[in-house]
VOLO-558491 format. One line per field, with one value per residue: residue in one letter; x, y, z of N, C-alpha, C, CB in turn. Coordinates in steps of 0.001 Angstrom, whole numbers, plus 524288, in hexadecimal, padded with zeros to 5 digits. Glycine has a CB too. Example, Ala and Ser with C-alpha at 12.3 -4.5 7.8 and 13.67 -1.06 7.14 Angstrom:
aa <- [A; S]
n.u <- [83386; 83232]
n.v <- [7E9C6; 7F736]
n.w <- [81E78; 81BA8]
ca.u <- [8300C; 83566]
ca.v <- [7EE6C; 7FBDC]
ca.w <- [81E78; 81BE4]
c.u <- [83390; 83264]
c.v <- [7F31C; 8001E]
c.w <- [81E78; 81EBE]
cb.u <- [82C2C; 83704]
cb.v <- [7EE87; 7FDAA]
cb.w <- [82356; 8165D]
% end
This chain:
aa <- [X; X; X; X; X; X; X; X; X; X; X; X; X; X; X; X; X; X; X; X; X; X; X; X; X; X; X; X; X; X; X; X; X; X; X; X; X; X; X; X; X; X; X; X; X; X; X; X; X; X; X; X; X; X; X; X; X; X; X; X; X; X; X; X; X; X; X; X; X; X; X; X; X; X; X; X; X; X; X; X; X; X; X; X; X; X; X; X; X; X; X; X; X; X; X; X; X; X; X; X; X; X; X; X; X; X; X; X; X; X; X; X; X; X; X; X; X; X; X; X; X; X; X; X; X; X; X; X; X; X; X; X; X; X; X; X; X; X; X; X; X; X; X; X; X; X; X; X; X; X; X; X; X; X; X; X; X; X; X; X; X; X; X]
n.u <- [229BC; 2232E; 220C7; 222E0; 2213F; 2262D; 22587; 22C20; 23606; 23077; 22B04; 22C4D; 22392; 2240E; 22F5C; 23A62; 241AE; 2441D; 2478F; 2501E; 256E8; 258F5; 25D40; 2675B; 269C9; 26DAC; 27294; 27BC8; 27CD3; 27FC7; 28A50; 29055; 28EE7; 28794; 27EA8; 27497; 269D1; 26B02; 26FF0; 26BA5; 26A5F; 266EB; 25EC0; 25D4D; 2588F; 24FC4; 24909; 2463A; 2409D; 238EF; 2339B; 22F7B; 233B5; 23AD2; 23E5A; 241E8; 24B58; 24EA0; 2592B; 25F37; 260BE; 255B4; 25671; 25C5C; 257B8; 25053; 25583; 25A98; 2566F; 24D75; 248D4; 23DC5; 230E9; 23A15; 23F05; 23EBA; 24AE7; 25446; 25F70; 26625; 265A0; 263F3; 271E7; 27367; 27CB4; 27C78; 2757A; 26712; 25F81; 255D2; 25555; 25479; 249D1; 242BC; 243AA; 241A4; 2368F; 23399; 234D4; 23294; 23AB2; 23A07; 23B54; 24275; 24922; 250C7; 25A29; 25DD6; 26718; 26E8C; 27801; 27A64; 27F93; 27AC4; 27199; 27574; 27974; 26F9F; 26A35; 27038; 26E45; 2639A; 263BF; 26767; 25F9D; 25738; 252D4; 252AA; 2519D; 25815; 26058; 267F6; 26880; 27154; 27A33; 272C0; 26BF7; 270E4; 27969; 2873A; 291BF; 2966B; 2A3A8; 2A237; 2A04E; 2946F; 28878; 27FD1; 282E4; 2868B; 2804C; 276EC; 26772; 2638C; 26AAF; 268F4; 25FC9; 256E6; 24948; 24755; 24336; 24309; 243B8]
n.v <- [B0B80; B121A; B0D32; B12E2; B1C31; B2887; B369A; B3D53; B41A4; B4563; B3BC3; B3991; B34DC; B2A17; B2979; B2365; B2571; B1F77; B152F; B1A08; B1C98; B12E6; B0DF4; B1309; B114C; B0689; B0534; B0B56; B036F; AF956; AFF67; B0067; AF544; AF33F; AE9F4; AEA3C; AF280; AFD23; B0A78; B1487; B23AE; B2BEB; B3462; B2DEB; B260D; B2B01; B2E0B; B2524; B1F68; B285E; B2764; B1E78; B14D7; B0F97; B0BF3; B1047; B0BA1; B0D9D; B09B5; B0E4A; B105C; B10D8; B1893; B1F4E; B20E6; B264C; B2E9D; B32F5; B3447; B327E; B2BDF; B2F7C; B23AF; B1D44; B0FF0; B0932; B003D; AFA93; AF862; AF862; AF7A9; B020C; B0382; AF8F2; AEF68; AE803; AE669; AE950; ADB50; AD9B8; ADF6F; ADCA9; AD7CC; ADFC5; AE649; AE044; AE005; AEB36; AEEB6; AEA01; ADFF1; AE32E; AEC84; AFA68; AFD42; B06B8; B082B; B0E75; B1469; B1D80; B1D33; B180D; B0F4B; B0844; B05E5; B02C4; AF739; AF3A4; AF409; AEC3C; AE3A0; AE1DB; AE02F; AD7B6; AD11B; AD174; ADA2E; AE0C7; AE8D8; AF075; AFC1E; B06BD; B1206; B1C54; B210D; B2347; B2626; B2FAE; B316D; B3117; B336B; B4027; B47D9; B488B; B426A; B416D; B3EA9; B4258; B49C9; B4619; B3F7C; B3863; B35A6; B3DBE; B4619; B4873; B4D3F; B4792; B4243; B412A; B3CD7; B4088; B3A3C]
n.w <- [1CDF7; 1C494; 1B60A; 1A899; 19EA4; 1A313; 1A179; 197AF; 18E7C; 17FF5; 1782A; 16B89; 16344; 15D05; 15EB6; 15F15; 16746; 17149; 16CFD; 167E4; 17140; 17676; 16D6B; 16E39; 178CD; 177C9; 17230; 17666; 18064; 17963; 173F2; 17FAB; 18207; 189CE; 1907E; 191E3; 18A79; 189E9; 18B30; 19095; 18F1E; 19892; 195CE; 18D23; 192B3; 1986A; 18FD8; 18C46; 192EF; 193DF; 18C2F; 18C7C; 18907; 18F36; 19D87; 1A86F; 1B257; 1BE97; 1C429; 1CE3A; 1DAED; 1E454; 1EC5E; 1E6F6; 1DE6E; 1E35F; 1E886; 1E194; 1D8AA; 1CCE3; 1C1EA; 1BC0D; 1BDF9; 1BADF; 1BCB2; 1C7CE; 1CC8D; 1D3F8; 1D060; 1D8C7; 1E693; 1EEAD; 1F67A; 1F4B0; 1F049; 1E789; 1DCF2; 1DA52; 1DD0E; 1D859; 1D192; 1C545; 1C47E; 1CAB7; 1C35D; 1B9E2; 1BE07; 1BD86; 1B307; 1A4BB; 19CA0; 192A6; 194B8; 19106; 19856; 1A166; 1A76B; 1B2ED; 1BD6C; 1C540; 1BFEF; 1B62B; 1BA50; 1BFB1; 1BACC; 1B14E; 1B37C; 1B74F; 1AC1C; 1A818; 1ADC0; 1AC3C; 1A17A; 19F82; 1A621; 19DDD; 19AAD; 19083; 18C4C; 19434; 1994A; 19BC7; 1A1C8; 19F85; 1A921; 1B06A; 1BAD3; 1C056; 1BB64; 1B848; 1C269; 1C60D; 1C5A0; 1CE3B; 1D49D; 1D631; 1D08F; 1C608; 1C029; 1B586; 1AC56; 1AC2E; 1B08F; 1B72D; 1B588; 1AAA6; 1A9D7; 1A93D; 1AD0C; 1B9FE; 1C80A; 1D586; 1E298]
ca.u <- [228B9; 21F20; 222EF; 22013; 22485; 227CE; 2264A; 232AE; 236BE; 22D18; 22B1D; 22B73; 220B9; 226F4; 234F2; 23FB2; 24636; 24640; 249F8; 2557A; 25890; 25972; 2619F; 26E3B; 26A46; 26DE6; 27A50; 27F08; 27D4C; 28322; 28F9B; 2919F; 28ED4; 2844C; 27BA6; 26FD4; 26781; 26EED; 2716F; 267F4; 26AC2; 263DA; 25B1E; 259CC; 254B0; 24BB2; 24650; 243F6; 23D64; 235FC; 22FE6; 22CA2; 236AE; 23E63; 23D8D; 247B0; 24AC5; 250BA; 25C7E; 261B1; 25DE9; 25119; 25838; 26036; 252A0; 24C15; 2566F; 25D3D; 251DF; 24C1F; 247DE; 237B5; 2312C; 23EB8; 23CDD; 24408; 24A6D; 256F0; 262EA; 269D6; 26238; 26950; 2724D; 27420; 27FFC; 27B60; 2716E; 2621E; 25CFF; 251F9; 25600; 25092; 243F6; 24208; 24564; 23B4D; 23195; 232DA; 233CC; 2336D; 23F42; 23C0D; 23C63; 24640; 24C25; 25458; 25C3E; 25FCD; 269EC; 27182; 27BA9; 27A0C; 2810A; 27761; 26ECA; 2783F; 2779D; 26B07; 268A6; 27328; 26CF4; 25EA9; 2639C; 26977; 25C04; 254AF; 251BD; 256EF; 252B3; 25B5C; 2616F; 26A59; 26880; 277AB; 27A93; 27020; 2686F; 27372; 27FB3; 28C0C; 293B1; 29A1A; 2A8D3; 2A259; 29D5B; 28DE6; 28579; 27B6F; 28251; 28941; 27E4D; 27284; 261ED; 2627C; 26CF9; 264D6; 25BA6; 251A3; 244FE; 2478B; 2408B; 24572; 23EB6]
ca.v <- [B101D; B0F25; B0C6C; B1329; B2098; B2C76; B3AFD; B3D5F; B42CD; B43F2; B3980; B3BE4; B3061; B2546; B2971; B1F77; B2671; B19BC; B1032; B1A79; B1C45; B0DCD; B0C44; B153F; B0E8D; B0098; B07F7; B0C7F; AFDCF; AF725; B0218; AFF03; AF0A5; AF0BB; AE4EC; AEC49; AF324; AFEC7; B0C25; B1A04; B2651; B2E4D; B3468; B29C5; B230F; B2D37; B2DFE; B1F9E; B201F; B2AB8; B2504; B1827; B1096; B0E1E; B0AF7; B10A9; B08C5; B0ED9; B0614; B0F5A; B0DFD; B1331; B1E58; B216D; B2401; B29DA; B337C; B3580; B3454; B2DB0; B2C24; B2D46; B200A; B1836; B0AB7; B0848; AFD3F; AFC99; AF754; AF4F3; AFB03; B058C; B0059; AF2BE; AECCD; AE4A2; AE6C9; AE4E6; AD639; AD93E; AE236; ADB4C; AD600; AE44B; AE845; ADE48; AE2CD; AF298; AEEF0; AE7FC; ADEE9; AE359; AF273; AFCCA; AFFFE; B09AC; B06F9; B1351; B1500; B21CC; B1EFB; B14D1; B09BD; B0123; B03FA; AFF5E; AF27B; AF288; AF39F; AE6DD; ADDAD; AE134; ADD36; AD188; ACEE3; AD0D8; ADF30; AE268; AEEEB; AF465; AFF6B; B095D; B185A; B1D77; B2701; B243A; B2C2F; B337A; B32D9; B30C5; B3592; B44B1; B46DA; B4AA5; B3D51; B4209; B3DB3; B44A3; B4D8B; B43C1; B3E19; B355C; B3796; B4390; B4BEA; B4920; B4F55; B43FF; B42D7; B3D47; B3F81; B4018; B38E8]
ca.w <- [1CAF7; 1BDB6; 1B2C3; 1A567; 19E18; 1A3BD; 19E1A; 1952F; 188A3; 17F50; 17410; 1660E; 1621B; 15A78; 15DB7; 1603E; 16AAE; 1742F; 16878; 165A2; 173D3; 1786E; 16B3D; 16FF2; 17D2E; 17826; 16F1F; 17C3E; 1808C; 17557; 1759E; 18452; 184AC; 18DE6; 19304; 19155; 18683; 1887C; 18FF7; 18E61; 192AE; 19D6F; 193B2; 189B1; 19672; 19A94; 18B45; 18969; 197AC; 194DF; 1875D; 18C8C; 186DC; 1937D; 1A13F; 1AC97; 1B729; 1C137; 1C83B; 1D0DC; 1E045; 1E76B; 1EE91; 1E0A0; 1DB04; 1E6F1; 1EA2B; 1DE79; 1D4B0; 1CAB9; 1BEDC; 1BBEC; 1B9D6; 1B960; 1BE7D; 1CBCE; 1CC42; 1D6A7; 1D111; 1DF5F; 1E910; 1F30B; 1F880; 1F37E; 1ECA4; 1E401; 1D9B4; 1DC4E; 1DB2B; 1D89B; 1CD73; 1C0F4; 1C779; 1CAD3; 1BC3A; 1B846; 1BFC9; 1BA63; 1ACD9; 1A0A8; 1997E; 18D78; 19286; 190C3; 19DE8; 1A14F; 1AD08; 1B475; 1C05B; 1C7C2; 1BD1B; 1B236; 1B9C6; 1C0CC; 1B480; 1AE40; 1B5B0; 1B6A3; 1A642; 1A554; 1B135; 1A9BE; 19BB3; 1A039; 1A6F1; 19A4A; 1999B; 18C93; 18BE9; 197EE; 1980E; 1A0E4; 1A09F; 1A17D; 1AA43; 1B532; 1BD67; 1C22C; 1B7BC; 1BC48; 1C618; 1C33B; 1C779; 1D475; 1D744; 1D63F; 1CD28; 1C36C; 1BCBF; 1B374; 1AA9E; 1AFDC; 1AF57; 1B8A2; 1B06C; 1A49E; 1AA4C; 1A862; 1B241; 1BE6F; 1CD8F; 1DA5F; 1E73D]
c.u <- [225FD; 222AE; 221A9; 223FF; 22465; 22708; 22B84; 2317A; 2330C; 22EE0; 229D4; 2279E; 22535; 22C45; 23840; 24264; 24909; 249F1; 25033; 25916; 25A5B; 25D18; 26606; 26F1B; 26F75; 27476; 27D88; 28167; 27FDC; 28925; 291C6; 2916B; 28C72; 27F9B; 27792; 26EB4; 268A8; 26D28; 26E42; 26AD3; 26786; 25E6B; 258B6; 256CE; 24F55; 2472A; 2446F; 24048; 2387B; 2328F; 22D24; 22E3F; 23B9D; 23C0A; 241EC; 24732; 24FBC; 25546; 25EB0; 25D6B; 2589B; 254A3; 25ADC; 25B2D; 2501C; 25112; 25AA7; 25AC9; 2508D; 24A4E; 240B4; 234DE; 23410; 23A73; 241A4; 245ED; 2523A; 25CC6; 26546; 2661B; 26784; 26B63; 2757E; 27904; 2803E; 276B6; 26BB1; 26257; 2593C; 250F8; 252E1; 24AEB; 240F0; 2404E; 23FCB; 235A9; 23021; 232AA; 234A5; 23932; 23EBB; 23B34; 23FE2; 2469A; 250B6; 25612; 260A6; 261E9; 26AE4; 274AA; 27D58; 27D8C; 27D13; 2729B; 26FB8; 277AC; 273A9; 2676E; 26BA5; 2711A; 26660; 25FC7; 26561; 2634E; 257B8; 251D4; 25648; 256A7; 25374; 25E6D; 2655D; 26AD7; 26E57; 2765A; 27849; 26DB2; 26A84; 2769F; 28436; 28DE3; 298DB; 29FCB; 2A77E; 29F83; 29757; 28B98; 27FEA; 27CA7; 285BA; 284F3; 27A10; 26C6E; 262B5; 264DF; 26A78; 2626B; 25595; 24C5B; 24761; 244B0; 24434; 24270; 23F99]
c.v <- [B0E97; B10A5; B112B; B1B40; B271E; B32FB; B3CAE; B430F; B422A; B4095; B39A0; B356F; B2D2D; B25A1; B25FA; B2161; B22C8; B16F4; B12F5; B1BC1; B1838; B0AC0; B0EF9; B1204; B0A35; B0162; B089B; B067E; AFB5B; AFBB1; B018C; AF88B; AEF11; AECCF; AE422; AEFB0; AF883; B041A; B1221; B1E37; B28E9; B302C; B32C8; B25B0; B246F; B2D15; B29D7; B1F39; B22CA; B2934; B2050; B15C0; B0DA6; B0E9B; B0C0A; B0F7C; B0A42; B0B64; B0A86; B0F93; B116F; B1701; B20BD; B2454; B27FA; B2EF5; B35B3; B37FF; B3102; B2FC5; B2AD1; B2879; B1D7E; B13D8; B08D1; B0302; AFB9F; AF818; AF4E5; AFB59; AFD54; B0269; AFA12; AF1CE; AEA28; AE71A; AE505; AE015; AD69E; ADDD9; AE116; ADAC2; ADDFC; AE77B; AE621; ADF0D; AE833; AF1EE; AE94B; AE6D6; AE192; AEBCB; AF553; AFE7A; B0149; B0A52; B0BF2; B13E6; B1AB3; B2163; B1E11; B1017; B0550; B016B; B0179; AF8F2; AEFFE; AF0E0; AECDA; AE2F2; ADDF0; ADF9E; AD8D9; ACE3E; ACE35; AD664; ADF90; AE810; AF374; AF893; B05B1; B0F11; B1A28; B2173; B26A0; B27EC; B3193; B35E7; B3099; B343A; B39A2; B43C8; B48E7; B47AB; B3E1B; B4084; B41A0; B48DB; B4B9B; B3F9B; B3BDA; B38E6; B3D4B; B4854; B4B9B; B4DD3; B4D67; B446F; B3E89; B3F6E; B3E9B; B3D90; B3C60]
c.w <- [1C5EA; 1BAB1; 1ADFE; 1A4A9; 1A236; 19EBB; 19C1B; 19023; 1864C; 17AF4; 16F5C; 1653E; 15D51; 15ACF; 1617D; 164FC; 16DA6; 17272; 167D7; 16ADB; 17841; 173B3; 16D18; 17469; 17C68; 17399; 173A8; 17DF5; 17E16; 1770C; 17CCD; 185CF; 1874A; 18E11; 193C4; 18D42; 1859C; 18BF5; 18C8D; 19206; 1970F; 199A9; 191A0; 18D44; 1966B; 194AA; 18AFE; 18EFC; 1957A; 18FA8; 187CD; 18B04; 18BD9; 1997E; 1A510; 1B17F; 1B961; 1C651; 1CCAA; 1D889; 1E1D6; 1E8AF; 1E8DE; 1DE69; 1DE4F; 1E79D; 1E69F; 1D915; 1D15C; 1C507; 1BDD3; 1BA3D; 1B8BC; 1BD1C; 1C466; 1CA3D; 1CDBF; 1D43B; 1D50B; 1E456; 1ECE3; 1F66C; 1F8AA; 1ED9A; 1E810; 1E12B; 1DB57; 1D98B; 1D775; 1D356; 1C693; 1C239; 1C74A; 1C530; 1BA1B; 1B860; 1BDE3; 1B4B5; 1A9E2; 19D58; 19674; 18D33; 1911D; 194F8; 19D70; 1A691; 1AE0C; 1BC33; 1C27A; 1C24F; 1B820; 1B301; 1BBA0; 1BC1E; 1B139; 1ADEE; 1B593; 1B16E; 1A5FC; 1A8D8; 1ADC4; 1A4E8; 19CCF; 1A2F5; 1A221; 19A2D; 19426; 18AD9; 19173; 1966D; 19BB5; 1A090; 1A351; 1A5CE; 1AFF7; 1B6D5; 1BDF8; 1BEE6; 1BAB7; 1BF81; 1C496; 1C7AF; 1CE43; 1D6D5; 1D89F; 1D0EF; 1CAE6; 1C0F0; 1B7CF; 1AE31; 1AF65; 1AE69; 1B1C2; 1B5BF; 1ACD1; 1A3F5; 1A914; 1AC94; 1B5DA; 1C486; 1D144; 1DF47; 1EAD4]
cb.u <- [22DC8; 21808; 221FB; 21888; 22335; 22CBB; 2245A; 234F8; 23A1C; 2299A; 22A33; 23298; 21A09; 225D6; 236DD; 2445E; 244F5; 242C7; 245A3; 255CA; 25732; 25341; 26150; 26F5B; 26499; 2667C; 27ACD; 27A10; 27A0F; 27F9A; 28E6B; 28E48; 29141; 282A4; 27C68; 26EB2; 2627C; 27021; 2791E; 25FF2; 26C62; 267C0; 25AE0; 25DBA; 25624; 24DBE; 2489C; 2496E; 24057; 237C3; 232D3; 228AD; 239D2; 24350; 23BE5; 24A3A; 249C7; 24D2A; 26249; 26449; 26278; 24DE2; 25D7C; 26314; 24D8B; 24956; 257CC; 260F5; 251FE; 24796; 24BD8; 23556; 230BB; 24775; 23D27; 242A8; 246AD; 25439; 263FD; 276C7; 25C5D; 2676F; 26EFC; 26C9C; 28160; 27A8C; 272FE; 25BF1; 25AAC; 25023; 25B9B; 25204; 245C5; 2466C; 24C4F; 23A98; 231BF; 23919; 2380F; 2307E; 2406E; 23722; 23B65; 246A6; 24CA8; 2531D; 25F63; 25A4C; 26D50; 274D2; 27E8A; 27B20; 285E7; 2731B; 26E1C; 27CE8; 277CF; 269AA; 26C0A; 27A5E; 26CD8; 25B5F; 266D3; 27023; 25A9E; 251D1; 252AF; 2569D; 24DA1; 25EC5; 25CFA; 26FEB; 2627C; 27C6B; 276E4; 27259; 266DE; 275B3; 2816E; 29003; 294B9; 2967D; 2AE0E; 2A073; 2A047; 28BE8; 28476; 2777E; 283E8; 28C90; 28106; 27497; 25CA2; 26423; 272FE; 25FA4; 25CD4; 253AF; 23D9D; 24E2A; 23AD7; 246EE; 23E7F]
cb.v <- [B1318; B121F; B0742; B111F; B2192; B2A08; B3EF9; B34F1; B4054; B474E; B374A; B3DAD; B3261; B2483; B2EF0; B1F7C; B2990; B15D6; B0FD7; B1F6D; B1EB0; B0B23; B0C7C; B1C9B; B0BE5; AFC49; B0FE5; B0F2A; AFBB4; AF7EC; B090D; B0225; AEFC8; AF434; AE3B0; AEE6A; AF198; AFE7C; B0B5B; B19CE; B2863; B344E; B35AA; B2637; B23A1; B3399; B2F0A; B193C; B239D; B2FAE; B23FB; B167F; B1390; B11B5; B06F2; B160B; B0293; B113D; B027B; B1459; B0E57; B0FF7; B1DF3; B1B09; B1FD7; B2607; B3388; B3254; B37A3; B2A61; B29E5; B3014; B2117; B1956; B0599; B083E; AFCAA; AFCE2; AF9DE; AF5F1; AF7C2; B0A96; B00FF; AEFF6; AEAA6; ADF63; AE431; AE6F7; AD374; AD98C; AE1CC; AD670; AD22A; AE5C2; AE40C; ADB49; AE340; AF7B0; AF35B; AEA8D; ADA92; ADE24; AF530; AFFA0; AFCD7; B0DD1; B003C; B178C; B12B9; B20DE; B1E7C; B178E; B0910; B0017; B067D; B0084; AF276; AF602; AF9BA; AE69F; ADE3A; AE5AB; ADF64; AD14D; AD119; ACC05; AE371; ADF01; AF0DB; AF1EE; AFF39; B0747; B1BFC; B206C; B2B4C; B23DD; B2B98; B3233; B3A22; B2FEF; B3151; B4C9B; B4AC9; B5020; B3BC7; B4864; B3938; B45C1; B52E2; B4136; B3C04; B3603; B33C1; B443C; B4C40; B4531; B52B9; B3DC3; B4158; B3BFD; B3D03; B4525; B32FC]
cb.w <- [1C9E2; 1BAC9; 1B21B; 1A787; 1984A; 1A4CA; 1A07F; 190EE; 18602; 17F3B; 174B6; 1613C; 15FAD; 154DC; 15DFB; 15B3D; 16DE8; 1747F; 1609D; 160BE; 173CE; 1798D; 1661F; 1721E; 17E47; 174FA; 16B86; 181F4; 17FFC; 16DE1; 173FC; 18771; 18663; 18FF9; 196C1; 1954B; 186B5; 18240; 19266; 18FD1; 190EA; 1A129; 192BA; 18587; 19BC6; 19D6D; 18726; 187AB; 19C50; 19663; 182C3; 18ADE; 1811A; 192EC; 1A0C9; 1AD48; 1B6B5; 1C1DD; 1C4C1; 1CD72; 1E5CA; 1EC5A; 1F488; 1DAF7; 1D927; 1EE7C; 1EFC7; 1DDB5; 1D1F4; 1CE4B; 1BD34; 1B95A; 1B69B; 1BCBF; 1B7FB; 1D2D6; 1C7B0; 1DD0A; 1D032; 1DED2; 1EC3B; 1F74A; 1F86E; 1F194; 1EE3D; 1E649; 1D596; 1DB38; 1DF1B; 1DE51; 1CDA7; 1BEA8; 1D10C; 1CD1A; 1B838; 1B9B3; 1C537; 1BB64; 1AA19; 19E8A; 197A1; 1881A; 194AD; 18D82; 1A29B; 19ED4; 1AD56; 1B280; 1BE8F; 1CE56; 1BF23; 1AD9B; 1BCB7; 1C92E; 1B161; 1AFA8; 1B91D; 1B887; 1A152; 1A538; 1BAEB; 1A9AB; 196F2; 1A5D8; 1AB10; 19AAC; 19F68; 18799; 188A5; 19A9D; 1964A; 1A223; 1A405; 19C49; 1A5D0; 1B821; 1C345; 1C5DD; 1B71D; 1BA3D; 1C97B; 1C393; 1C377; 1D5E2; 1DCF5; 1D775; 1CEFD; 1C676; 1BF39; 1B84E; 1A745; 1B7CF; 1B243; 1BDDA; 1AD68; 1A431; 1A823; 1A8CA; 1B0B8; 1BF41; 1CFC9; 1DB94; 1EA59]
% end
């Protein structure tokens, strides 16, 4: 999938929004302890996306994206493919290949756990500006064991397609 911005929000010229939305990020981070550069929400994703200050790379599986949806312009890039127990191999290499160490990626899941994962095996590889959008595609799971009406990109109401 190409790379590069997306139609968003519009931008006030010289304003900070990124700078002040990749600082709560890395507050979040610091107040949780995490292992990576720190954790956005669904929109502060879609905002730093949509300005050109970020990059979303999509971990969740081929069928997850194709028949659940997607996000415009993310970056695939399969966590554990359907299916499979273990984590891809071939997972950093992959990473490497879609982007830049020194970018801001925003690693996006169904829920905000294998993003999760995915933000702490890329800072330990030398991505320092990783990053995990809470919440996920979907949200969590309501008291009726379905997903999407509990936070996540689609309740937002952010852009996303369908195949």
């Amino acid at each position: 999938m190409p790379r590069g911005p997306v139609a968003g929000p519009p931008q006030v010229p010289g304003s900070t929004e990124p700078d002040e939305i990749l600082a709560r990020a890395k507050e979040r981070a610091a107040a949780q302890g995490l292992a990576y550069a720190g954790a956005v929400t669904p929109k502060e994703a879609w905002r730093l996306h949509a300005a050109g200050a970020a990059v979303i790379v999509d971990v969740r599986t081929a069928p997850e994206r194709e028949f659940v949806g997607r996000v415009p312009d993310a970056i695939a890039v399969e966590w554990r493919a359907y299916g499979a127990k273990e984590a891809n191999p071939r997972f950093l290499g992959e990473l490497e290949a879609a982007v830049g160490r020194s970018d801001a990626v925003l690693f996006l899941c169904r829920s905000g756990v294998r993003s999760h994962h995915a933000a702490e095996l890329a800072a330990r590889a030398g991505f320092e500006r990783a990053f995990n959008i809470l919440e996920g595609f979907e949200g969590d799971l309501g008291s009726d064991q379905k997903r999407g009406m509990l936070g996540g990109w689609r309740r937002a109401g952010l852009p996303w397609v369908q195949s």
